[in-house]
C-alpha positions as CSV (number, residue, x, y, z in Angstrom):
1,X,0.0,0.0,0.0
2,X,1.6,3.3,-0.9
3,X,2.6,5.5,1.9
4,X,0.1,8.6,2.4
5,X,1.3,12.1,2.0
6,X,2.3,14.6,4.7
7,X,-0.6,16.7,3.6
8,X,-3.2,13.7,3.6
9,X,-2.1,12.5,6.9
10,X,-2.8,15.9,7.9
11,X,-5.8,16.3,6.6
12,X,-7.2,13.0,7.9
13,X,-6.2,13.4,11.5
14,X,-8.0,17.1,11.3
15,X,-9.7,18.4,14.1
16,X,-10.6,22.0,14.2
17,X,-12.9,24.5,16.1
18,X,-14.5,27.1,14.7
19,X,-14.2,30.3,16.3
20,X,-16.8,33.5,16.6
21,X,-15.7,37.2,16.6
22,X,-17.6,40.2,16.4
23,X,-19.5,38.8,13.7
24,X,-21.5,37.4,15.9
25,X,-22.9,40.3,16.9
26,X,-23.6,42.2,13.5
27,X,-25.5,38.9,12.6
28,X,-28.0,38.4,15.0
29,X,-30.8,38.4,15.7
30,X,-30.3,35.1,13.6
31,X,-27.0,33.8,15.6
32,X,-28.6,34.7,19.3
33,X,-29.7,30.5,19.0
34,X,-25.7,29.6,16.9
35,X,-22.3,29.7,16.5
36,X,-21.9,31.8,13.0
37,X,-20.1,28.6,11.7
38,X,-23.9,26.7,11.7
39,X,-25.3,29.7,9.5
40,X,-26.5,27.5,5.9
41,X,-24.9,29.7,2.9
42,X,-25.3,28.0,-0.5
43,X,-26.0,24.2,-0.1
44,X,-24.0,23.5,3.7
45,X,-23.6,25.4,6.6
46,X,-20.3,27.2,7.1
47,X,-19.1,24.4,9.5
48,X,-20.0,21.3,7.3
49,X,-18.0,23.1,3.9
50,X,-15.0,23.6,6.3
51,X,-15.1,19.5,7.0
52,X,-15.8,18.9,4.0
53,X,-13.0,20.6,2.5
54,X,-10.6,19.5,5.3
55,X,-11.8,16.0,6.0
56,X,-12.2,16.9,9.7
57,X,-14.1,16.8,12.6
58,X,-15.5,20.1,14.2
59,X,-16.6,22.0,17.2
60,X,-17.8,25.7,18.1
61,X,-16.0,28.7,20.3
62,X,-18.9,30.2,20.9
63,X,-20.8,32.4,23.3
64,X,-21.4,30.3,26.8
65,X,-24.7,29.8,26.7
66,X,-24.9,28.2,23.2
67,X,-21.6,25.8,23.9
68,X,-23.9,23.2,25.5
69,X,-25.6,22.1,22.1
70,X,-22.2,23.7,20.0
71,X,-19.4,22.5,22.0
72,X,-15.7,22.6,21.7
73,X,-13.1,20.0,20.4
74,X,-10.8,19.8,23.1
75,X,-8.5,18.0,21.3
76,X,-8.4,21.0,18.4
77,X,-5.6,22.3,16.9
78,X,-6.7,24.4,14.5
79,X,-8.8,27.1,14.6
80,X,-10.9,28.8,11.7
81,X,-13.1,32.1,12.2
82,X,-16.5,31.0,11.4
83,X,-17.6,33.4,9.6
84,X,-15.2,33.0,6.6
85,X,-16.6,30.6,3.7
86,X,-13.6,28.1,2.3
87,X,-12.7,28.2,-1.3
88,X,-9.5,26.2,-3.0
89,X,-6.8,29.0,-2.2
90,X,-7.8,29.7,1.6
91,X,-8.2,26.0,2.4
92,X,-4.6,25.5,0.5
93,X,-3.2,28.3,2.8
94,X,-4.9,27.0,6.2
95,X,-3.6,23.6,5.7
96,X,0.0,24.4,5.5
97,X,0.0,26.6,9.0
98,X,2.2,24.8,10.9
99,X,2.6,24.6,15.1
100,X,2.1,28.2,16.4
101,X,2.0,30.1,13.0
102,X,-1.2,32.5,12.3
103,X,-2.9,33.4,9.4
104,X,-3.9,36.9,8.8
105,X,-5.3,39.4,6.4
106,X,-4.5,42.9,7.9
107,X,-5.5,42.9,11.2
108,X,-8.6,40.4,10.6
109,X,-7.6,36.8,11.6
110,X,-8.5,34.0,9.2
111,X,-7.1,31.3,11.4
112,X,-4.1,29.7,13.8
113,X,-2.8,26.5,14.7
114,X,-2.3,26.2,17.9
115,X,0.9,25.0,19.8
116,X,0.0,23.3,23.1
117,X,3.5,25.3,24.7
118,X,2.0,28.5,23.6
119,X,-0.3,30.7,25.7
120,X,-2.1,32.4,23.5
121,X,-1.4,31.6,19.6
122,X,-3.2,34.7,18.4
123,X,0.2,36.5,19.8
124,X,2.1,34.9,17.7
125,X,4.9,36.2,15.9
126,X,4.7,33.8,12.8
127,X,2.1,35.4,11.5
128,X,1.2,35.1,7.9
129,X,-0.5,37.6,5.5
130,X,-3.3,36.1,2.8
131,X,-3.2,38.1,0.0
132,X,-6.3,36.6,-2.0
133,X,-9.7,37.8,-1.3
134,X,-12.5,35.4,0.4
135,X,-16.5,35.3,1.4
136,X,-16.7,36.7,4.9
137,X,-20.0,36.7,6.1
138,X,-20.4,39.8,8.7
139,X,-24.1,40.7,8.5
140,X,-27.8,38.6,8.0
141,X,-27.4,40.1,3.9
142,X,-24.7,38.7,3.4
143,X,-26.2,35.5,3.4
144,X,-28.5,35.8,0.5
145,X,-26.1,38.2,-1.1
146,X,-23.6,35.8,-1.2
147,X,-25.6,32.4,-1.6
148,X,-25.6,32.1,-5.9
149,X,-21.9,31.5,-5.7
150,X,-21.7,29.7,-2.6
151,X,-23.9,27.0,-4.4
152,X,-21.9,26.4,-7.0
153,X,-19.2,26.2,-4.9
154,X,-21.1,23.3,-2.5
155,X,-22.3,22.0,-6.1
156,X,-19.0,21.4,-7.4
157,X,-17.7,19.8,-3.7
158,X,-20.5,17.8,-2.9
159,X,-20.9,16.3,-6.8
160,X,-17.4,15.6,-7.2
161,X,-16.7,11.6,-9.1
162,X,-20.4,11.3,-8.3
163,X,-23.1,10.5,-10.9
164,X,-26.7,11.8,-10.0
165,X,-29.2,9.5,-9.4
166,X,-32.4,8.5,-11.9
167,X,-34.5,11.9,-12.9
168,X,-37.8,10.8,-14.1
169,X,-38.6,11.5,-18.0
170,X,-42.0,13.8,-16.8
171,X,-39.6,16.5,-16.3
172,X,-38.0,18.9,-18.3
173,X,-34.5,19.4,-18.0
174,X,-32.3,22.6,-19.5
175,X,-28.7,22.4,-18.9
176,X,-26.1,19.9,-17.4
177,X,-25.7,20.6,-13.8
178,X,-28.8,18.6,-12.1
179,X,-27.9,16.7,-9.4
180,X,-30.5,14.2,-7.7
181,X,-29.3,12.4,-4.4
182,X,-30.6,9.1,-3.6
183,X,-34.4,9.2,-2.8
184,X,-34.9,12.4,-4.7
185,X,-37.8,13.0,-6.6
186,X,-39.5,15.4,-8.9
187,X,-42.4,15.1,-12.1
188,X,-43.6,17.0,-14.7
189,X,-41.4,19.9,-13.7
190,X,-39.3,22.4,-15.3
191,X,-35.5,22.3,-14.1
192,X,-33.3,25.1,-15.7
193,X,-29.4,24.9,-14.6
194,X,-28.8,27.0,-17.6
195,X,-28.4,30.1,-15.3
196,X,-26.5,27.9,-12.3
197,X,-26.5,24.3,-11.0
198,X,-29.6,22.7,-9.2
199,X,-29.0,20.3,-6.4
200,X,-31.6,18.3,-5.0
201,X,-30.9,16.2,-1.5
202,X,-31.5,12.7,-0.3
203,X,-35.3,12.0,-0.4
204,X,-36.3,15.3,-1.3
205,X,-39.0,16.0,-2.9
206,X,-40.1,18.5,-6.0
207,X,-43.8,18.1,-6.6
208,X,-45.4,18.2,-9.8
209,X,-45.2,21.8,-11.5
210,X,-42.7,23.3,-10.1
211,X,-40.4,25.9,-11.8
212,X,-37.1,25.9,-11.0
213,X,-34.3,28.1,-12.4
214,X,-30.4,27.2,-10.8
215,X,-28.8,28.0,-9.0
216,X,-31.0,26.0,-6.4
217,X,-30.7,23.4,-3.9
218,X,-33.4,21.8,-1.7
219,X,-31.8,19.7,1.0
220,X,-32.4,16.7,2.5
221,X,-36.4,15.8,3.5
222,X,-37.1,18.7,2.1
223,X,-40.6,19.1,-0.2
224,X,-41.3,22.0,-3.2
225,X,-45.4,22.3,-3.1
226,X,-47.0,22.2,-6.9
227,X,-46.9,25.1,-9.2
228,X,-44.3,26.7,-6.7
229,X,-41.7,29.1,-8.9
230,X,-38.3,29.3,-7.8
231,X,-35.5,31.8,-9.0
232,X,-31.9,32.2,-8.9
233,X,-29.9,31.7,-5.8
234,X,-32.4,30.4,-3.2
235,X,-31.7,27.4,-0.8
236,X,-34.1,25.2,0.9
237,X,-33.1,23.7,4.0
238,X,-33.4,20.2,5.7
239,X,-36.8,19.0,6.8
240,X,-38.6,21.9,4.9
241,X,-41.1,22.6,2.8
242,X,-41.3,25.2,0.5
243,X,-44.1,26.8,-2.2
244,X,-45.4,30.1,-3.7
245,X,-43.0,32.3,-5.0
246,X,-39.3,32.6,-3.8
247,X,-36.5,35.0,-5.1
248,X,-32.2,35.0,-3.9
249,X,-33.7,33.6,-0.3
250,X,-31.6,31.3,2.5
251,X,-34.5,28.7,4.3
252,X,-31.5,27.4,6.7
253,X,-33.9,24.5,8.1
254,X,-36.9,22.4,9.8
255,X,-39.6,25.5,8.1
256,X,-42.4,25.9,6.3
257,X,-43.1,28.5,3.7
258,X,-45.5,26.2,2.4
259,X,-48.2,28.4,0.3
260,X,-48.8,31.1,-2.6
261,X,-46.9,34.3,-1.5
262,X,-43.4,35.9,-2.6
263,X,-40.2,36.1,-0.7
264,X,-37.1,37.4,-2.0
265,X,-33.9,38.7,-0.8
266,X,-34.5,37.1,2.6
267,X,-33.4,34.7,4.7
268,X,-35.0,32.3,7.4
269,X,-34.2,30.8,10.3
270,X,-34.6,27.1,11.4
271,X,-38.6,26.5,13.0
272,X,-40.1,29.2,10.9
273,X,-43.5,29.4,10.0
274,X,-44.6,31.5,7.3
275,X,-48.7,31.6,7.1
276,X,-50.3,31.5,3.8
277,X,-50.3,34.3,1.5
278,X,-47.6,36.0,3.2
279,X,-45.6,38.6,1.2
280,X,-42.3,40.7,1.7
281,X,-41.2,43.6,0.1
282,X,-37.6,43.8,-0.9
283,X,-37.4,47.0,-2.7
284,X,-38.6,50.3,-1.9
285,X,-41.4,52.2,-3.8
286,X,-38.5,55.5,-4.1
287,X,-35.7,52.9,-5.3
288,X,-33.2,53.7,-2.3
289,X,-30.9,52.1,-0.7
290,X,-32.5,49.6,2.1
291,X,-31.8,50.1,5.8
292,X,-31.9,46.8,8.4
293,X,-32.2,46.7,12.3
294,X,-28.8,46.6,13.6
295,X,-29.0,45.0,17.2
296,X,-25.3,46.9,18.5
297,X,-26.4,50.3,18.1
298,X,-30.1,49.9,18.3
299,X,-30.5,52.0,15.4
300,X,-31.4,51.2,11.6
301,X,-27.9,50.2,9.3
302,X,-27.7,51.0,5.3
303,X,-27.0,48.0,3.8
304,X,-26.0,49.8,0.4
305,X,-28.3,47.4,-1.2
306,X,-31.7,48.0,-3.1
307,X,-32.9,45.0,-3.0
308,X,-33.0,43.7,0.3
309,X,-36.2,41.6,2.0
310,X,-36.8,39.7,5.3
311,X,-34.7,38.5,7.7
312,X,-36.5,36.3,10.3
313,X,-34.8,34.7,13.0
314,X,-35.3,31.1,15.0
315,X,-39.0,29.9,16.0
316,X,-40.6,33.6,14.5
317,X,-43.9,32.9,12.9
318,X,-46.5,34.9,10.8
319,X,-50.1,34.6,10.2
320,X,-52.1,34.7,7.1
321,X,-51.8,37.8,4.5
322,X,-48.8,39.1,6.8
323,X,-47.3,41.8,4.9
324,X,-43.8,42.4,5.5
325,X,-42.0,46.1,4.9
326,X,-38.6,46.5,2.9
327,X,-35.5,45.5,4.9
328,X,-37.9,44.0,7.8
329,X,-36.2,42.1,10.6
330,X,-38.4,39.5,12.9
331,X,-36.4,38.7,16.2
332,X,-36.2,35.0,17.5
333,X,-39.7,33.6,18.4
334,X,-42.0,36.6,17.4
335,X,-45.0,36.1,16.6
336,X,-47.3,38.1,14.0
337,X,-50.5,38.3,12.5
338,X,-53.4,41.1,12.1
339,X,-53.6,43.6,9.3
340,X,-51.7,46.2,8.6
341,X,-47.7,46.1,8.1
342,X,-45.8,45.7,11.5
343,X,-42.7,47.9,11.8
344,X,-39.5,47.1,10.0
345,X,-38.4,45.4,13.4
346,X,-39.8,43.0,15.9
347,X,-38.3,42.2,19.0
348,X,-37.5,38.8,19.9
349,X,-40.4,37.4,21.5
350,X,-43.1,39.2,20.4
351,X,-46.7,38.9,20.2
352,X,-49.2,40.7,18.3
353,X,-48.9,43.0,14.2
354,X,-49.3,46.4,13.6
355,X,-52.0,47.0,15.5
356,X,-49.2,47.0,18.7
357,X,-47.0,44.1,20.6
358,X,-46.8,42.4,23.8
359,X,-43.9,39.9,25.2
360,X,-44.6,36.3,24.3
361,X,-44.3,34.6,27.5
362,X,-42.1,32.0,27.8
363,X,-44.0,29.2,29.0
364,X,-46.3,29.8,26.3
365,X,-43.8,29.5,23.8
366,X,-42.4,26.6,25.1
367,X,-45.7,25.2,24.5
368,X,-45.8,25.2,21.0
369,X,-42.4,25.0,20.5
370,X,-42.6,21.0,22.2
371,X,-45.6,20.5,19.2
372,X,-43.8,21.8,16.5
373,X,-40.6,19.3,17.4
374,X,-42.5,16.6,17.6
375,X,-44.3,16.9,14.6
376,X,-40.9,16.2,13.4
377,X,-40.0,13.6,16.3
378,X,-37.3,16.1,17.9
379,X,-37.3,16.3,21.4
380,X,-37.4,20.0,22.9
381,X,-35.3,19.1,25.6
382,X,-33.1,21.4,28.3
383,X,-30.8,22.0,26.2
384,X,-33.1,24.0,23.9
385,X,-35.2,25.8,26.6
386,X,-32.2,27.5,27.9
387,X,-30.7,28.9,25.4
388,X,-34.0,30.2,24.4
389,X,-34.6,31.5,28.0
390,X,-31.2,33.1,28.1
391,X,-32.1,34.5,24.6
392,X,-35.4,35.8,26.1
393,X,-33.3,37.4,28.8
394,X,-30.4,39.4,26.2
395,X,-33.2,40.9,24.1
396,X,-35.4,42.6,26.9
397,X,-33.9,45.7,26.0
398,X,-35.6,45.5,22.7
399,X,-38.8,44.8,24.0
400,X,-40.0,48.2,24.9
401,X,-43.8,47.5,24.6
C-alpha cells in the first residue's frame, strides 16, 4: 500500500474549532440561538463546507450559553473564524499553518494552529498575510447576497466523481448541472441549470409543477409544493417545505413557507413558520438604498443594497396575509398576525402586528415549541429551553412594549 502524503495525513487526523468574533454580533438576531459557523450559505452550513474541505471533525467557540448544544473540540488544533466561507486557495493556505504560526489578512484573523506550549497563539509572531480575497459573512445580507456563488461552490464539492441519481422522464430538463441524491424525486417539472446548478438532496422531494431556475438546492427531507416558482440563488433547508414564489432567499432548516406568497432577498431561520399568502417587500417604492435593524447600536444600518427583503430569525412565525415592509427584521420567536404592516423590526419574543406588541411569555412558547418538534419527532429538551430562556433574557432591551 503506498505511503500517504504529509498533507493527507494531515488532513485525515484534522480536528478543528471554529471560532466566533464580532460577527456574531452584527449577525443576529439570527446567531442569538448559533455559533456563525452553523449559518446554511449555498447548499452546507459554514461548518460542514469547512469539513468537507478538510476532511475533519469540528466544534464551536462560541458564546457560553450556546456551547452546551455547539461544543468545543478539546483535542483542536486548528482554529478557523467561522464566519469565513472556504474556497481552493484559503483552504490550500490553512492547511500548510504549521505549530504556532497564524494566518492573517490585515489585522482580521482568518485562522491559527495552535501550539499546546504557547499561551495564546493569536500572539504569535509567525504570522502570515493572505493576499487573496475570500466570502466573509459579517451581516444577515450577506447571506442571500452571497448564496448564488456559494452554491456552485457546494455544487462542485459535494458532486465531485459522483453521478446523479435517476431523474424521471416527466420533467423537463435545460442544462447539465442537475444533481439528484438518492431518494430524490421530482415530475412534470421544469429544471433550468442554464443560469447555475440545481441540487436536489437525499429523499427530497419536488412536486409536480414546479419551476425551477439554478442556481437551487433543496436539502435533504425537504418538499417544493406544486406550481411553486423558484429563482436564482435560493436554498431550501433540511426537513422543509417550501411553495409560492421565492426569489435569492436562505430557508436554513426544519420551516415551512409552504403556500402562494413571494419572498425574496431574505433569509429564514430554522422553526419558521410563514402563514399562507404572506408577502415581503424587498425594494422600496423611491428605489433607495435599504436600511436593516442593527441589534449593536439599536439603530437602523444602510445596507447599500436596493434590493433587500426579510430577515426572520429562529421559532418567529407569521399569520395569514402578513405583509412584511422592505428591509424588515423578525427577532427569534415573534410572533405576528393582524392587518396592517408591522414595523421594519420585531423584537424577539413578540406577540401581536401592527396594530401594537406584547412579550410572548415564555411558557407559552415553550408550549408550541414542544408540538412543533414533535411533529418532526425532535425532542425540545433542556438544552433548547435555555438557550432560548437566556435569549429571552439578552433581548429585553428590545422589547420596549
Amino acid at each position: 500500500m503506498p505511503k500517504a502524503s504529509g498533507l493527507f495525513l494531515f488532513l485525515w487526523l484534522m480536528t478543528i474549532n471554529l471560532f466566533d468574533d464580532s460577527s456574531w454580533e452584527s449577525l443576529r438576531p439570527l446567531t442569538f440561538t448559533r455559533p456563525v459557523a452553523d449559518l446554511r450559505i449555498g447548499i452546507l452550513t459554514i461548518a460542514e463546507k469547512w469539513a468537507k474541505h478538510l476532511n475533519a471533525d469540528f466544534g464551536f467557540q462560541t458564546q457560553e450559553y450556546l456551547s452546551v448544544k455547539y461544543p468545543a473540540k478539546v483535542n483542536a488544533n486548528l482554529f478557523i473564524n467561522g464566519c469565513i466561507c472556504p474556497d481552493e486557495a484559503l483552504v490550500d493556505a490553512i492547511s500548510q499553518l504549521k505549530d504556532g504560526e497564524v494566518l492573517l489578512k490585515g489585522d482580521f484573523l482568518i485562522a491559527h494552529h495552535n501550539d499546546p506550549a504557547q499561551s495564546d497563539a493569536v500572539t504569535s509572531n509567525k504570522k502570515i498575510q493572505y493576499t487573496q480575497d475570500f466570502v466573509r459573512i459579517i451581516y444577515p445580507e450577506d447571506i442571500f447576497v452571497n448564496n448564488p456563488a456559494e452554491i456552485r461552490k457546494d455544487f462542485v464539492l459535494l458532486i465531485k466523481g459522483r453521478t446523479s441519481a435517476k431523474i424521471s422522464s416527466t420533467n423537463q430538463l435545460l442544462g447539465d448541472d442537475i444533481f439528484f441524491e438518492e431518494g430524490a424525486k421530482a415530475e412534470c417539472s421544469v429544471l433550468n441549470s442554464g443560469y447555475g446548478p440545481i441540487y436536489v438532496g437525499k429523499n427530497a422531494e419536488i412536486w409536480e409543477g414546479s419551476l425551477i431556475r439554478g442556481s437551487f438546492a433543496l436539502c435533504e427531507n425537504s418538499s417544493i409544493k406544486m406550481g411553486a416558482k423558484i429563482y436564482s440563488g435560493t436554498t431550501i433547508g433540511p426537513n422543509s417545505r417550501a411553495g409560492g414564489e421565492i426569489n435569492n432567499s436562505v430557508i436554513w432548516g426544519n420551516s415551512a413557507k409552504g403556500h402562494e406568497g413571494y419572498l425574496g432577498n431574505s433569509v429564514l431561520g430554522e422553526w419558521v413558520n410563514i402563514g399562507a399568502d404572506t408577502n415581503n417587500s424587498n425594494l422600496k417604492n423611491n428605489y433607495a438604498e435599504v436600511k436593516l435593524y442593527d441589534y449593536e447600536s439599536k439603530k437602523m444600518r444602510n445596507t447599500n443594497l436596493q434590493f433587500c427583503g426579510l430577515v426572520m430569525a429562529d421559532h418567529a412565525k407569521s399569520g395569514i396575509n402578513t405583509m412584511f415592509n422592505t428591509g424588515s427584521v423578525v427577532g427569534v420567536s415573534a410572533n405576528i398576525f393582524g392587518g396592517g404592516l408591522p414595523p421594519n423590526h420585531i423584537p424577539d419574543f413578540s406577540w401581536g402586528g401592527a396594530d401594537g406588541f406584547l412579550d410572548y411569555k415564555l411558557n407559552k412558547m415553550f408550549e408550541t415549541t414542544a408540538k412543533v418538534f414533535a411533529r418532526k419527532n425532535v425532542i425540545f429538551d433542556d438544552t433548547e429551553k435555555d438557550i432560548l430562556t437566556k435569549v429571552f433574557e439578552l433581548t429585553a432591551p428590545h422589547r420596549n412594549f
